[in-house]
KOLKOL-896549 format. One record per residue (C-alpha): x, y, z; residue in three letters. Coordinates in steps of 0.2 Angstrom, whole numbers, plus 5000, padded with zeros to 4 digits. Layout:
N
XYZala;...
***
This chain:
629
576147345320unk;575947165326unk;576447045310unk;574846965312unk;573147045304unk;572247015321unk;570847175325unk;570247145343unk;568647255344unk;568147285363unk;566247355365unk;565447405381unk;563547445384unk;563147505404unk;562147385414unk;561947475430unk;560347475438unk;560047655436unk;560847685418unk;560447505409unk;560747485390unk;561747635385unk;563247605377unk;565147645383unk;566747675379unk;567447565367unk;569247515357unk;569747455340unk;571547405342unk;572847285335unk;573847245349unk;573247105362unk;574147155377unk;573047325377unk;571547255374unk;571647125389unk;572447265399unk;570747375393unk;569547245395unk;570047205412unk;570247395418unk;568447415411unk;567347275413unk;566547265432unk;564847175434unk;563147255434unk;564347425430unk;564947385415unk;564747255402unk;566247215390unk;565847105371unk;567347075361unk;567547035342unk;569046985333unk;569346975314unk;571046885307unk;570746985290unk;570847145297unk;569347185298unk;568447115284unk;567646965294unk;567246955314unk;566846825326unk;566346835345unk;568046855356unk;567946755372unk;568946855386unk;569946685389unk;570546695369unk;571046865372unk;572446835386unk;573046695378unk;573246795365unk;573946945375unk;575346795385unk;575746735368unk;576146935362unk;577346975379unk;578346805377unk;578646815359unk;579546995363unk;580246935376unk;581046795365unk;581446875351unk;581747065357unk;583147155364unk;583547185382unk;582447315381unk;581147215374unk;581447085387unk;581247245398unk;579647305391unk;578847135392unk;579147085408unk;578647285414unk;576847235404unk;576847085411unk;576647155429unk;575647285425unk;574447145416unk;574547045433unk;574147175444unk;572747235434unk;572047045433unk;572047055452unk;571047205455unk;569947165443unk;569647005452unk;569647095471unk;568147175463unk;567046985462unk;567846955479unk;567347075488unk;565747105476unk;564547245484unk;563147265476unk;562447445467unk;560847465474unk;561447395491unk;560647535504unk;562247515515unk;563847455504unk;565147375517unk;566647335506unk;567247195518unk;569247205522unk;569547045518unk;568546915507unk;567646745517unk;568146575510unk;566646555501unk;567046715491unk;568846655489unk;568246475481unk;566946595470unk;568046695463unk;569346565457unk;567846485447unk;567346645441unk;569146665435unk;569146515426unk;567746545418unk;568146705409unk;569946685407unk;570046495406unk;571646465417unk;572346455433unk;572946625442unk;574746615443unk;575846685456unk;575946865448unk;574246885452unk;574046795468unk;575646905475unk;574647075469unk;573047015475unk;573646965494unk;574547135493unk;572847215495unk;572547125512unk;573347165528unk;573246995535unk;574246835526unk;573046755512unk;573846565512unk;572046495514unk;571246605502unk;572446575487unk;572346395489unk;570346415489unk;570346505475unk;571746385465unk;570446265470unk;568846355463unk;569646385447unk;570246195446unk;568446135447unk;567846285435unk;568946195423unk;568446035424unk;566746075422unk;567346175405unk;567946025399unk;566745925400unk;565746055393unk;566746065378unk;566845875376unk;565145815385unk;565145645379unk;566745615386unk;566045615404unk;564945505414unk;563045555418unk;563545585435unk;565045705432unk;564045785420unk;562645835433unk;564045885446unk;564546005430unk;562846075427unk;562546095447unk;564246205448unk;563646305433unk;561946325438unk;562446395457unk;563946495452unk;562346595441unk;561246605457unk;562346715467unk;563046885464unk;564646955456unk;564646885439unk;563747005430unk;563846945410unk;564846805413unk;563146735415unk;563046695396unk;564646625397unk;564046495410unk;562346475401unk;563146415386unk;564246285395unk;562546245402unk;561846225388unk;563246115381unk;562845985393unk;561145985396unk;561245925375unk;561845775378unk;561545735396unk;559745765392unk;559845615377unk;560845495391unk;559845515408unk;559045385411unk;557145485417unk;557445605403unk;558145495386unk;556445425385unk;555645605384unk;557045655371unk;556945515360unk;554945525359unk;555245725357unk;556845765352unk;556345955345unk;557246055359unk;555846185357unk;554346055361unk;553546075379unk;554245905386unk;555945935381unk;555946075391unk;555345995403unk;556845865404unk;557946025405unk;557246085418unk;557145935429unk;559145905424unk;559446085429unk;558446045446unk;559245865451unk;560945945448unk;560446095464unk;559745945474unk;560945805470unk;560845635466unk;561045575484unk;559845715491unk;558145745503unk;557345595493unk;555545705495unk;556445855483unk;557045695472unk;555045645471unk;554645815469unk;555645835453unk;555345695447unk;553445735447unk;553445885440unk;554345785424unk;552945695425unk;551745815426unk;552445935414unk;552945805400unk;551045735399unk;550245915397unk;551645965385unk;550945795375unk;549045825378unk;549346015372unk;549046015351unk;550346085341unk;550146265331unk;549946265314unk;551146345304unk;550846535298unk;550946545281unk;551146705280unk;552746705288unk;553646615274unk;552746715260unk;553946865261unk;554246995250unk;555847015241unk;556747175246unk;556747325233unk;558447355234unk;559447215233unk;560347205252unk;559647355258unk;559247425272unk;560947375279unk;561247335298unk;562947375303unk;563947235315unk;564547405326unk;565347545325unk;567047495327unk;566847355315unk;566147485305unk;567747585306unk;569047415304unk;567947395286unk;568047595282unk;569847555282unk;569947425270unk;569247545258unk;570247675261unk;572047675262unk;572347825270unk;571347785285unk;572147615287unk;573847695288unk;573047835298unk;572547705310unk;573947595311unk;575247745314unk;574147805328unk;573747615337unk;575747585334unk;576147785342unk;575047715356unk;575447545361unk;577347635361unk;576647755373unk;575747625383unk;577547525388unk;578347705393unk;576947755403unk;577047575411unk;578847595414unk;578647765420unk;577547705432unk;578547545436unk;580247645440unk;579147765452unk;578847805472unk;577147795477unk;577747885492unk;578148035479unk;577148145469unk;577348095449unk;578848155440unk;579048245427unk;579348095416unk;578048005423unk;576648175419unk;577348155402unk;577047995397unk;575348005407unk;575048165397unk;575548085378unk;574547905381unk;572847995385unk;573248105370unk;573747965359unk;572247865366unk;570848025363unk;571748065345unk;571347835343unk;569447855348unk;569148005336unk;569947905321unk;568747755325unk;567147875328unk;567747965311unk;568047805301unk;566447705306unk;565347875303unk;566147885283unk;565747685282unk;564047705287unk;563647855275unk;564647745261unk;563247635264unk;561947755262unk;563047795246unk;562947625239unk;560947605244unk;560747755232unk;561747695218unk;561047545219unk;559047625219unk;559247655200unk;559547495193unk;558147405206unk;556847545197unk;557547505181unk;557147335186unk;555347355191unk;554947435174unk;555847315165unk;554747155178unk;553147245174unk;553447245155unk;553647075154unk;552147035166unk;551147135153unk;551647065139unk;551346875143unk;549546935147unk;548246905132unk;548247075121unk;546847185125unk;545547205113unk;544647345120unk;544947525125unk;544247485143unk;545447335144unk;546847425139unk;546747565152unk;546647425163unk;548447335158unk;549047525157unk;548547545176unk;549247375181unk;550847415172unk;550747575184unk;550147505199unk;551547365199unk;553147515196unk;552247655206unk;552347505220unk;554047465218unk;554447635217unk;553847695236unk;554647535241unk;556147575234unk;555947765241unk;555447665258unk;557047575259unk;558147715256unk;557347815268unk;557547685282unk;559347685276unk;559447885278unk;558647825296unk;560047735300unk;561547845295unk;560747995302unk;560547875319unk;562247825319unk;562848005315unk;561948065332unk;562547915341unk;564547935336unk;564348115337unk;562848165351unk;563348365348unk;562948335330unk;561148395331unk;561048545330unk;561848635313unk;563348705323unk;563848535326unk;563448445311unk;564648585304unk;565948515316unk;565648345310unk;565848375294unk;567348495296unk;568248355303unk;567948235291unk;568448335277unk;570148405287unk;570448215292unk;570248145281unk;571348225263unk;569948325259unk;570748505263unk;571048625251unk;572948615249unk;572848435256unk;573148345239unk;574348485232unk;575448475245unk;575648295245unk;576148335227unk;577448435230unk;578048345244unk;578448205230unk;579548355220unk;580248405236unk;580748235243unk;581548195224unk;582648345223unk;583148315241unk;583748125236unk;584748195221unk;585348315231unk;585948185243unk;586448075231unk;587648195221unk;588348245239unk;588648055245unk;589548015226unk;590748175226unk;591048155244unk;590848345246unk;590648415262unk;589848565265unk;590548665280unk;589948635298unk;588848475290unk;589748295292unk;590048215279unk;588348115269unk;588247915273unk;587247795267unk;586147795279unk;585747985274unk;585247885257unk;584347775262unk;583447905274unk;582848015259unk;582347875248unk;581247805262unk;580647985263unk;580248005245unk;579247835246unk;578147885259unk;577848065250unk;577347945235unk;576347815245unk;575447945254unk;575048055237unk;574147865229unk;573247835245unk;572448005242unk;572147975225unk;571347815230unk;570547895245unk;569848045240unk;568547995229unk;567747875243unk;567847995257unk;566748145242unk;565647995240unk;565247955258unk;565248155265unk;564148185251unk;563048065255unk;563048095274unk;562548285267unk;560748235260unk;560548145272unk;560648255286unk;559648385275unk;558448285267unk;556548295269unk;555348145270unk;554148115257unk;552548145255unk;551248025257unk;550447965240unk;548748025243unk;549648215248unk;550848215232unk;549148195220unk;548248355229unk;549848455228unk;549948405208unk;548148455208unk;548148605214unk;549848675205unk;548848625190unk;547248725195unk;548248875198unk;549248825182unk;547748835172unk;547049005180unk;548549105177unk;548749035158unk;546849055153unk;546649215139unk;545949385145unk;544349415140unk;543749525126unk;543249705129unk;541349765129unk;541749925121unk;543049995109unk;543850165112unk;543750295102unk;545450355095unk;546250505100unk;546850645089unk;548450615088unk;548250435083unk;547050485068unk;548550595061unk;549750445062unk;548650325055unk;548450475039unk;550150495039unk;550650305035unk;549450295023unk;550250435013unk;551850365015unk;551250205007unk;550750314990unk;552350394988unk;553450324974unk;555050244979unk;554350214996unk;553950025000unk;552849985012unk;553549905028unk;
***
């Protein structure tokens, strides 16, 4: 792994016209090379739209991950190996390196020669115009923040037949003004009035056309950074923003939107679209003034305190959801971290595989296999995530339950007190009512309490039919929960045999040990090194590391599934007025079936044989010796 305690969490939601809002693949990995190699094979405007997070705790605290943070941080990661590793590191990184470049090229052929998904006749032009050319370098300045270099000009020209000397130039030269404009929007008050508006105009056309997809926001922000301060420094806005500087009041609006329109038409423009734009500022800043303000709602600031302290709980996402699983569970973070490190092995041969191969020849077998052992690797990655953020969001249904107890507790104890600092009732009549406002107060916090833990089954159940879609039916639900306990140290035999491989891994290391002291060797066996030593004691602290994470594991994980079970199985409550006729009635039929038989109208008269039994105790009862019973 990495020594660094990065997470990079890359999440994708579809934005296609057709299929708009519904989320994507996704990858929770420690290694920035892979997630800027991900992220740039999987994010395309208006197809597919790519958010990042990264966390430098592993996992316990996130913050938005712009892409340009990421491939620094993925050329950062390839020079440090190739500085520090080997030859075949050096190999390795320069290998990844390309591979990087060349999927930074078609990534950006797909802005240059953009073609729109609900374009009745797509034409994929064969090579880009120079307007497209001088677009694209800003748009890759925007995301990525730096200037293509020659890597990616040479794989990008590759694609054409025709020589692209012109168009690279245009596109260094796109990029170059995306970056100044950047600047400036990170420093604003370092620029002048005039280069500030030239800022805002590139912005605010490179939004109007097409290929950018959710770049937008990124471009929106740097807008919004300059309009702050070029809106307080303007001379026909400053008035406006010192009179109203509340950037949600109609004629500071107003100013932004005049800003955003000079900087289309340009200081030194048609001077009758100048006198437009400035009377619509005008206009708009005196009906913004005349227009009276709302009065504030106060029933928006009276709001109830929740009845479970913290809950219901909104997770970030899923795969922050499965980062923060594995702080709790040791056994999943090692899981995790043998299966990212397995896979970003299996990334470099796959690269170098396909490096070392001709396209004019069908795959070898090398080639197949390491194809074959990175989408293996990478499935078995994805089902760890789905399995670890599923246990964290039934943990949190776990916790919401503990926690319900103690908040009931509460409400008893907060209606006790409200009771007695009330004067003490003198009469029966005013004591029934205390006694129905002490129940009305904890009967209230009660179905709020019930409320809140329903909404919090709600949202495990959700997640569990989002991670899992086959899970509803009960066939699947079985699956789900199969896998957890399989996965996750809960087997039957699981803890035992991580028991015994503690006294196997010990009796191997004396065995060793002895062998490695007498210098006995065994026949057909080479002599035992040090290396064999140090082999079975690494092997016998892994059996033991493995054996506490269980025992620290385990009970989370029974915890978790337990509460994912009622969850799944529960069944909503009934409403008050419902549970009261239900009560009734059981108590109805209660009383029917309890009530005493009636007495009989008429006696009998006794049989024969029952007047001879009744002579017969009687005479018994006379006989000497003979107690009655």
């Amino acid at each position: 792994m990495p020594d660094t305690d990065r997470l990079y969490a890359l999440s994708s939601v579809y934005n296609h016209p057709w299929l708009s809002d519904v989320g994507g693949p996704g990858l929770l990995i420690h290694d920035p090379v892979m997630a800027m190699r991900w992220y740039l094979t999987t994010e395309r405007e208006e197809n597919l739209a790519v958010t990042g997070h990264v966390s430098d705790d592993q996992g316990a605290t996130w913050r938005p991950l712009p892409p340009r943070e990421l491939m620094a941080d993925a050329e950062r990661a390839l020079a440090a190996m190739a500085e520090y590793g080997g030859p075949q590191a050096r190999q390795s990184a320069g290998i990844l390196r390309d591979a990087l470049a060349a999927e930074a090229a078609d990534w950006l052929d797909h802005r240059l020669r953009y073609v729109q998904p609900d374009d009745p006749a797509p034409y994929r032009p064969d090579e880009p115009s120079p307007e497209s050319w001088q677009r694209g370098g800003q748009i890759w300045a925007l995301a990525l923040g730096t200037l293509p270099d020659e890597q990616v000009l040479r794989h990008l020209t590759a694609r054409f037949t025709a020589l692209q000397s012109e168009g690279a130039t245009l596109l260094r030269t796109g990029a170059a003004e995306m970056l100044d404009a950047l600047a400036l929007a990170e420093a604003p008050n370092r620029g002048e009035a005039a280069q500030l508006l030239a800022a805002l105009g590139l912005l605010n056309r490179l939004g109007f056309g097409f290929g950018t997809g959710q770049l937008d926001t990124l471009a929106e922000d740097a807008q919004r950074s300059i309009l702050d301060h070029l809106v307080t420094v303007h001379p026909a806005t400053a008035p406006v923003t010192a009179a109203h500087p509340e950037p949600g009041h109609g004629a500071n609006m107003a100013a932004r939107a005049y800003l955003r329109r000079l900087s289309l038409v340009g200081t030194d423009g048609e001077p009758r679209l100048l006198d437009d734009a400035a009377a619509a500022l005008a206009e708009a800043v005196t009906a913004a003034e005349q227009q009276p303000r709302p009065a504030p709602d106060p029933s928006a600031t009276a709001r109830q305190a929740p009845a479970i302290p913290g809950y219901p709980k909104r997770l970030e996402g899923d795969l922050q959801a499965a980062a923060q699983w594995r702080l709790i569970s040791p056994a999943a973070r090692r899981a995790a971290e043998q299966t990212m490190d397995r896979l970003a092995r299996a990334t470099s041969a796959l690269a170098q595989a396909t490096a070392a191969a001709d396209v004019n020849q069908p795959p070898s077998p090398q080639e197949d296999a390491a194809l074959l052992s990175h989408r293996s690797l990478h499935q078995e990655l994805e089902e760890l995530t789905a399995r670890h953020a599923l246990l964290l969001h039934a943990s949190v249904l776990a916790d919401a339950e503990a926690a319900a107890e103690p908040a009931q507790h509460a409400a008893v104890v907060a209606a006790a007190q409200a009771t007695e600092a009330r004067p003490r009732p003198g009469t029966a009549a005013e004591m029934v009512a205390a006694e129905d406002a002490f129940m009305a107060h904890v009967t209230g916090v009660e179905d709020r309490i019930a409320e809140t833990l329903a909404e919090q089954r709600r949202l495990t159940v959700e997640a569990l039919q989002r991670i899992f879609p086959y899970a509803v039916s009960s066939t699947g639900r079985h699956t789900v929960r199969r896998n957890l306990l399989e996965n996750s140290g809960l087997g039957l035999d699981a803890y035992q045999q991580a028991y015994w491989a503690i006294g196997e891994s010990a009796r191997k290391l004396e065995s060793v040990e002895a062998a490695y002291r007498s210098g006995a060797v065994s026949f057909g066996r080479p002599p035992v090194s040090q290396d064999d030593v140090e082999q079975a004691r690494a092997a016998l602290q892994r059996a033991e590391t493995r054996f506490a994470d269980l025992r620290i594991s385990r009970p989370y994980t029974v915890r978790a599934v337990g509460a994912l079970d009622r969850a799944v199985h529960h069944e909503p409550p009934e409403a008050r007025a419902t549970r009261a006729a239900r009560i009734a009635a059981q108590s109805r039929e209660r009383s029917k079936t309890t009530a005493p038989a009636a007495p009989p109208t008429h006696v009998a008269a006794p049989t024969a044989e029952q007047v001879r039994q009744t002579h017969h105790s009687a005479a018994q009862q006379h006989q000497p010796g003979v107690r009655p019973a």
